[in-house]
C-alpha positions as CSV (number, residue, x, y, z in Angstrom):
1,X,27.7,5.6,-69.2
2,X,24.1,5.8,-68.5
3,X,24.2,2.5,-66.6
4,X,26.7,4.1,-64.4
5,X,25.2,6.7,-63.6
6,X,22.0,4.7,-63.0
7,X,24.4,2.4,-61.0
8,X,25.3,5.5,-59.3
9,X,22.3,6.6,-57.8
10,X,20.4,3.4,-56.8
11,X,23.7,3.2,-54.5
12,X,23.2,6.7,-53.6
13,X,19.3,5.6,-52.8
14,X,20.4,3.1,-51.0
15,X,23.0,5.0,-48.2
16,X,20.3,7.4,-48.0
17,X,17.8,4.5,-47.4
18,X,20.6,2.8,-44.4
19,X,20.9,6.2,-43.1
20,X,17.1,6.6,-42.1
21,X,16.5,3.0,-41.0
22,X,19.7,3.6,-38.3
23,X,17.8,7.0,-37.2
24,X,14.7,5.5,-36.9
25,X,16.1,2.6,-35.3
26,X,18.0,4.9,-32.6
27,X,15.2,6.9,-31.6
28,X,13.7,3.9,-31.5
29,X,16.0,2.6,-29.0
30,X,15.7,5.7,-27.0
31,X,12.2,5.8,-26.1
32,X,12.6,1.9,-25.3
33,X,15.5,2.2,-23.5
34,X,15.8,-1.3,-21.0
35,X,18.4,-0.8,-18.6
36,X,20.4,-2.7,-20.8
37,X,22.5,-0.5,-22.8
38,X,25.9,-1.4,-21.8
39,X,26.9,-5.1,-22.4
40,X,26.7,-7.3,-19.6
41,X,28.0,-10.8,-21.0
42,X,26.7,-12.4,-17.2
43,X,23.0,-11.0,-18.4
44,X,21.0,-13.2,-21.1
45,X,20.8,-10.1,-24.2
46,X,16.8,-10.3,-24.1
47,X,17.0,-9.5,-20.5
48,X,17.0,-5.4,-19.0
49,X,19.0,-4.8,-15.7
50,X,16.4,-6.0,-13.5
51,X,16.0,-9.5,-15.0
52,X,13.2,-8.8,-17.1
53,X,11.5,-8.7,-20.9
54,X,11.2,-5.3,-21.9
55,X,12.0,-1.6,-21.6
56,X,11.6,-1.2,-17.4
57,X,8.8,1.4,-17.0
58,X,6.3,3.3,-14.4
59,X,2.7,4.0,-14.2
60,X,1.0,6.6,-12.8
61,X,0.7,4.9,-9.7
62,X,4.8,5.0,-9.3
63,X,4.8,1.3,-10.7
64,X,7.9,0.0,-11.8
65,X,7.1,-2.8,-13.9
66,X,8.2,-4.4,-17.3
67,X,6.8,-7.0,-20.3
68,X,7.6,-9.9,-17.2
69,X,5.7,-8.2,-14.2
70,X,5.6,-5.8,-11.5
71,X,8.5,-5.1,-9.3
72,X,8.1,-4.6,-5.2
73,X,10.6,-4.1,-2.4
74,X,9.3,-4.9,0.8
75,X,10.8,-3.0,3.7
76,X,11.5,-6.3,5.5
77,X,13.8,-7.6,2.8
78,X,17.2,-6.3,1.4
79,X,16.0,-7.5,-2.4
80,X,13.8,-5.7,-4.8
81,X,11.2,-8.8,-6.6
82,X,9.9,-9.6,-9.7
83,X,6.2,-10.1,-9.4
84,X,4.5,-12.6,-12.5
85,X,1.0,-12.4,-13.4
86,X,0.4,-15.8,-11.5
87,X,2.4,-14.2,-8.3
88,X,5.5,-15.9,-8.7
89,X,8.5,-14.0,-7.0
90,X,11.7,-14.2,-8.3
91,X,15.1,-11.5,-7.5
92,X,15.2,-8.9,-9.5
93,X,18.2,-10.0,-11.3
94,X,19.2,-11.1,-14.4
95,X,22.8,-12.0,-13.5
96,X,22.4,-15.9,-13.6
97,X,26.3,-16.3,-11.5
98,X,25.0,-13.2,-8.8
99,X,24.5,-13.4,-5.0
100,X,22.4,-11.2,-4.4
101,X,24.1,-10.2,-1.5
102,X,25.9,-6.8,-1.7
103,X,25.2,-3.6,-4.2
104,X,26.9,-5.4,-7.0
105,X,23.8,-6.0,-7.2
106,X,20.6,-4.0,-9.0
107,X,18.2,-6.1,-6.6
108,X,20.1,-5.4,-3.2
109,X,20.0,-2.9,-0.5
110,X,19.8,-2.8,2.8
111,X,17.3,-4.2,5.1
112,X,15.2,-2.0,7.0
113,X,16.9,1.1,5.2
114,X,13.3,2.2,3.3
115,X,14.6,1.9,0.2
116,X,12.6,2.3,-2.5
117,X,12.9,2.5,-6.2
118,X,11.8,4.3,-8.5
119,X,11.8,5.8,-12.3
120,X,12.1,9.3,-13.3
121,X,13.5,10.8,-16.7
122,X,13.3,7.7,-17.9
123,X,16.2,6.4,-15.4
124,X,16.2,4.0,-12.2
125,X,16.8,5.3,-9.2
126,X,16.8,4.3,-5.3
127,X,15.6,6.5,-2.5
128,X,17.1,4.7,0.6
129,X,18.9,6.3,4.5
130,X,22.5,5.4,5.3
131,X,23.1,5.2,8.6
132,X,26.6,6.4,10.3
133,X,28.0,5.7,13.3
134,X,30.1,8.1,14.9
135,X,33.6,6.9,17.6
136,X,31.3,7.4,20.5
137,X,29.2,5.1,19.2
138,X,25.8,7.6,18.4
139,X,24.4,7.3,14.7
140,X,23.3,9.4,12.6
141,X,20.9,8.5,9.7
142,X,20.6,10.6,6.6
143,X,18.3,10.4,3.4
144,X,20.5,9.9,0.1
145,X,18.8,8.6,-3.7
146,X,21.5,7.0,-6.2
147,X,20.7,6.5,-9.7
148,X,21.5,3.3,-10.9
149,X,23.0,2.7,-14.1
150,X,24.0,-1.1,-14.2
151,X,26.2,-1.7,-11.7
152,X,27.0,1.5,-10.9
153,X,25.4,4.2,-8.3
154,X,25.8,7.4,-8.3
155,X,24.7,9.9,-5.6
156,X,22.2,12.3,-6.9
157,X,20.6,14.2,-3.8
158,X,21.1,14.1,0.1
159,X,18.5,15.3,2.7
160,X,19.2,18.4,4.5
161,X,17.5,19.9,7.3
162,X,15.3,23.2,6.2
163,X,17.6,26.3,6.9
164,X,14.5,28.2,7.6
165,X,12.9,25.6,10.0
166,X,12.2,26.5,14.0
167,X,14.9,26.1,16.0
168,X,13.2,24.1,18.9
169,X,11.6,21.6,15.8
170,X,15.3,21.7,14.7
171,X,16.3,20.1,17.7
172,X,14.4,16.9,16.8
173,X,15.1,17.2,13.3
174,X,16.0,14.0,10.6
175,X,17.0,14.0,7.7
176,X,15.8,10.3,7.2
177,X,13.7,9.6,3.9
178,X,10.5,7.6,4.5
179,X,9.6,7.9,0.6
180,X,10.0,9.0,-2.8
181,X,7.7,9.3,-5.2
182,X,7.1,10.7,-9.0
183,X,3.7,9.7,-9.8
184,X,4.8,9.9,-13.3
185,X,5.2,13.5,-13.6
186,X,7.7,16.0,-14.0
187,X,8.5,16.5,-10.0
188,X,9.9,13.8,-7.3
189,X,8.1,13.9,-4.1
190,X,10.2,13.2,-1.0
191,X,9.1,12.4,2.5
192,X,10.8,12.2,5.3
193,X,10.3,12.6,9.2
194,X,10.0,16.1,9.9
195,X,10.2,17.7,6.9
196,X,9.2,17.1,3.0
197,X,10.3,18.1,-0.4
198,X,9.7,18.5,-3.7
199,X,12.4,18.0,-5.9
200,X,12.7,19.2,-9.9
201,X,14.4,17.4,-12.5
202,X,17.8,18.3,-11.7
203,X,17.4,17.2,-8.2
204,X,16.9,20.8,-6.7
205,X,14.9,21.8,-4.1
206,X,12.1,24.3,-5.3
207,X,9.6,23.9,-2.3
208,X,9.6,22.6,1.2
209,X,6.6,21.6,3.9
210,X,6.6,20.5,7.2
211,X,3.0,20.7,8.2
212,X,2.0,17.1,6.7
213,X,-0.3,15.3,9.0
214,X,0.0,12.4,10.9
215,X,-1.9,9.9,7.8
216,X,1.0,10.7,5.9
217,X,-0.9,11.7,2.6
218,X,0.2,13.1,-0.3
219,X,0.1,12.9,-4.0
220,X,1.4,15.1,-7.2
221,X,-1.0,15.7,-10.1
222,X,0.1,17.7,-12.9
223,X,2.1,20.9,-11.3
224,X,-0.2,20.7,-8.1
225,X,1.1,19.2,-4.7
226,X,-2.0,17.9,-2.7
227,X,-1.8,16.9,0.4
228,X,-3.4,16.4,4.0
229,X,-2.1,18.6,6.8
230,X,-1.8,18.2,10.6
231,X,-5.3,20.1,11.0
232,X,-6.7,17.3,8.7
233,X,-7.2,19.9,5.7
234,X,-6.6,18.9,2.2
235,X,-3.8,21.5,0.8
236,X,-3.5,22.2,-3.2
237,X,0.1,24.2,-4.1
238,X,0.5,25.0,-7.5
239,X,4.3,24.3,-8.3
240,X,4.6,26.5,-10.9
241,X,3.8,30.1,-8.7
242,X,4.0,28.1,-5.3
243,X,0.6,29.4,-4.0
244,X,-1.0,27.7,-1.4
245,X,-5.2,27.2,-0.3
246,X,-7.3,25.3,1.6
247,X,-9.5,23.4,-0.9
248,X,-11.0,21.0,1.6
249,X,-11.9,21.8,5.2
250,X,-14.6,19.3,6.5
251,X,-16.5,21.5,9.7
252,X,-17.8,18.5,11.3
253,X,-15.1,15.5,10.2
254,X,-11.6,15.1,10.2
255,X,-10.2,14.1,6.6
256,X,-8.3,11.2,6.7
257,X,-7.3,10.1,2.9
258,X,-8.0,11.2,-0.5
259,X,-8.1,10.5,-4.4
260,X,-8.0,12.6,-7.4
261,X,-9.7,11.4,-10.8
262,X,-7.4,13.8,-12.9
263,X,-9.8,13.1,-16.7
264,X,-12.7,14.3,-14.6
265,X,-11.1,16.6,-12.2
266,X,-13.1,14.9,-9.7
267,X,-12.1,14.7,-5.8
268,X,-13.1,11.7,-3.5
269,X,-12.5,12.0,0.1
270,X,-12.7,9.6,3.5
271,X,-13.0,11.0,6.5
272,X,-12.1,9.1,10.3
273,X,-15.5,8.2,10.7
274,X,-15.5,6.0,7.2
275,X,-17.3,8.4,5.6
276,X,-17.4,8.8,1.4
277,X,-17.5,12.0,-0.4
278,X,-17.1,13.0,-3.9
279,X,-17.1,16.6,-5.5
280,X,-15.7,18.9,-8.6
281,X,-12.1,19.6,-7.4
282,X,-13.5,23.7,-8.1
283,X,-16.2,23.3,-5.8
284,X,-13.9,24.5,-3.0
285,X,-16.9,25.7,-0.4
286,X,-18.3,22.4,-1.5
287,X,-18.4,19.3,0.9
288,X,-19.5,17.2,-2.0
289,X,-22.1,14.4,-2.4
290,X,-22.2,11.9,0.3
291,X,-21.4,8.4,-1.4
292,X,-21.4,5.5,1.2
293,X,-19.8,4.0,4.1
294,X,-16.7,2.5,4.1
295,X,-13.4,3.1,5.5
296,X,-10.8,6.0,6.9
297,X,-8.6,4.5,4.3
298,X,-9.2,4.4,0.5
299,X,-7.3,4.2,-2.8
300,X,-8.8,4.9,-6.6
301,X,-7.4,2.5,-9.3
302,X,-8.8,2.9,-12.7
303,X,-12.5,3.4,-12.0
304,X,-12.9,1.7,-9.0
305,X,-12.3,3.2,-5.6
306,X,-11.2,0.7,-2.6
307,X,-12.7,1.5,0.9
308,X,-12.8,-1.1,3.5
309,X,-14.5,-4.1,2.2
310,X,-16.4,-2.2,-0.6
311,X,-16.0,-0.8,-3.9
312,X,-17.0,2.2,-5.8
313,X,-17.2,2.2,-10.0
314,X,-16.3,5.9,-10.5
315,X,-18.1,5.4,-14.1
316,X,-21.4,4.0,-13.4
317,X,-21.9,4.5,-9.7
318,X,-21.7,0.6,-8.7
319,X,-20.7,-0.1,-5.0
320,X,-20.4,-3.4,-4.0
321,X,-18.7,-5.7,-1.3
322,X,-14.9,-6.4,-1.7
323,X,-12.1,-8.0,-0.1
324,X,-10.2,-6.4,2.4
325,X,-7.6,-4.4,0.7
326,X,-4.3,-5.2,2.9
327,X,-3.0,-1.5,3.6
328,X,-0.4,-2.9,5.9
329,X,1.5,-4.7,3.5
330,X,5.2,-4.8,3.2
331,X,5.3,-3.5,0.0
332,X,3.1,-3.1,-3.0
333,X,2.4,-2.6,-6.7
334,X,-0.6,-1.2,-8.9
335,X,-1.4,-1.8,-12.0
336,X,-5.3,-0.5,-13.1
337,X,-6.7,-4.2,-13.1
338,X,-4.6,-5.5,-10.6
339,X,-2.9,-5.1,-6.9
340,X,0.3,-6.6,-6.0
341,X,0.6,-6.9,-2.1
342,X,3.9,-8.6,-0.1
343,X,2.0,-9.8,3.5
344,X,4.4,-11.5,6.3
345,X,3.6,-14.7,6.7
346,X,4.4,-17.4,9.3
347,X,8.0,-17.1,11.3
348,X,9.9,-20.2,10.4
349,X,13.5,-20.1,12.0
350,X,14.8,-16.6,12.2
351,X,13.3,-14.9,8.9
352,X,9.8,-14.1,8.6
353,X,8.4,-16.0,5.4
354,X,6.8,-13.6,2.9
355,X,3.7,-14.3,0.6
356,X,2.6,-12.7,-2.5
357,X,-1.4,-11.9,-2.7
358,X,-3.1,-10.3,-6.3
359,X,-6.2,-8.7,-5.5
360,X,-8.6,-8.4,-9.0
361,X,-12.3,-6.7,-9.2
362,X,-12.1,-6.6,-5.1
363,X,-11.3,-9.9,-4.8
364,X,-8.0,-11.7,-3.7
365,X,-7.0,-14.1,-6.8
366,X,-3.7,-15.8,-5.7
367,X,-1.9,-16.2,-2.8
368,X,2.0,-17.6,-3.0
369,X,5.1,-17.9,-0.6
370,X,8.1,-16.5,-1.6
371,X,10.4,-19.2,-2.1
């Protein structure tokens, strides 16, 4: 009887024991979801959606990238890549018997239709303009994003024109999307032509601008919008009470880009003239510290800030000389030791060939064709 009984409960153990490992093992597979969760016998069963190794994820830098590499559409091409470590390309598909050639496909979309993709909630998703073309033969182009779950897309948001917008601006009015962002938070940013919005996680609209100047700059930390208007101010909005200031308004200098090193609240600014500054993000009537010269344009990565052909270590103060960082590249992807950057190369026939470059410690690394 008493073995029974013992019998009995080491069984009992035991369930107990099967039930927690399957818990653990399903939240497990929830925070490392891959893209992968319904079977695909075309798609090898250690490969997610895109072709790769790995849960698909996104850095703060808007990133999509996995255990295989970093993934870039250029807005020349109709197919989303694969970038490897040593710059090799490859479609970012892991159906070996696929085309690549219609949205069957995860890699696909349409050439010159700005698509880009894009994680948020821990789902892909596409931001990309359909165009339509009316019997009179006019078209008509509006914004649309599509979450993509395998081989299916589903329409999650379409651009609209601001209700409350002017009716002479209305007139000339798109509602084409140029780009949609996340920045790993808990907002998308959408930019279009005349008009941009922020979206919340169930796709609503909660706030609208249209005075985003002509550089086109604009970036989400925490609940704060931050961007640079068309009187070359830099604009904070909290999200949360949607109230609006001025936090940087050069007297002498027009602002033309911007970073924000959110652990040390710390602004850097460039202005037209190539001009460096740093200063507290507080420090409001503050035009900060003079740093160096280097270009209108400028981008912070880690601790180093790119301007021109120099460099800027955030942490010890460095600046040195750099490679060129190729701003007008077809498409892009950061990582916080690395750039990805998809150039044009030379026309051969009727397609333009494209090349891979990898930019490390200010200095271009590698430099492959796409084959």
């Amino acid at each position: 009887m008493r073995r029974k009984n013992v019998n009995k409960l080491l069984a009992a153990i035991l369930a107990v024991i099967m039930l927690m490992c399957c818990a653990c093992s399903t939240k497990k597979d929830k925070e490392t979801r891959s893209y992968n969760d319904k079977p695909n016998e075309k798609i090898a069963s250690n490969l997610n959606y895109l072709g790769g190794v790995g849960a698909i994820k996104v850095n703060e830098y808007g990133t999509i990238y996995d255990d295989s590499g970093v993934y870039i559409k250029p807005t020349v091409s109709s197919l989303l890549y694969r970038i490897d470590e040593n710059g090799e390309a490859s479609v970012a598909c892991g159906d070996v018997t696929c085309t690549h050639s219609d949205t069957k496909c995860n890699a696909y979309s349409s050439v010159g239709s700005n698509s880009n993709y894009f994680i948020f909630n821990d789902e892909l998703y596409m931001g990309y303009n359909e165009v339509n073309i009316s019997s009179d033969g006019t078209s008509d182009t509006t914004g649309k994003i599509l979450r993509i779950d395998g081989n299916e897309r589903k329409e999650v948001f379409t651009n609209s024109v601001p209700d409350d917008m002017d009716s002479e601006l209305r007139a000339e009015a798109t509602k084409e999307i140029s780009e949609t962002k996340t920045y790993n938070s808990n907002y998308i940013l959408l930019i279009g032509d005349t008009h941009n919005y922020i979206l919340n996680q169930n796709f609503e609209i909660i706030y609208c601008f249209m005075d985003l100047g002509k550089v086109c700059k604009a970036l989400i930390v925490g609940d704060r919008l931050y961007y640079i208007n068309n009187l070359f101010e830099l604009v904070e909005v909290d999200l949360r009470s949607k109230k609006q200031s001025i936090i940087v308004e050069h007297k002498k200098e027009k602002i033309s880009d911007f970073a924000i090193d959110e652990s040390e609240k710390m602004l850097y600014y460039a202005t037209f003239d190539a001009k460096i500054y740093k200063r507290k993000l507080s420090e409001v009537k503050s035009a900060g510290e003079y740093l160096f010269k280097g270009s209108f344009l400028m981008d912070l990565y880690g601790d180093t800030l790119y301007a021109g052909k120099k460099i800027y270590n955030i942490k010890t103060g460095e600046i040195r000389d750099c490679d060129e960082f190729l701003e007008s590249s077809y498409g892009y992807a950061v990582t916080k030791n690395a750039q990805y950057m998809i150039m044009g190369g030379e026309e051969e026939g009727t397609e333009e060939k494209l090349t891979v470059y990898i930019m490390k410690n200010g200095k271009i690394i590698q430099k492959k064709e796409i084959q």
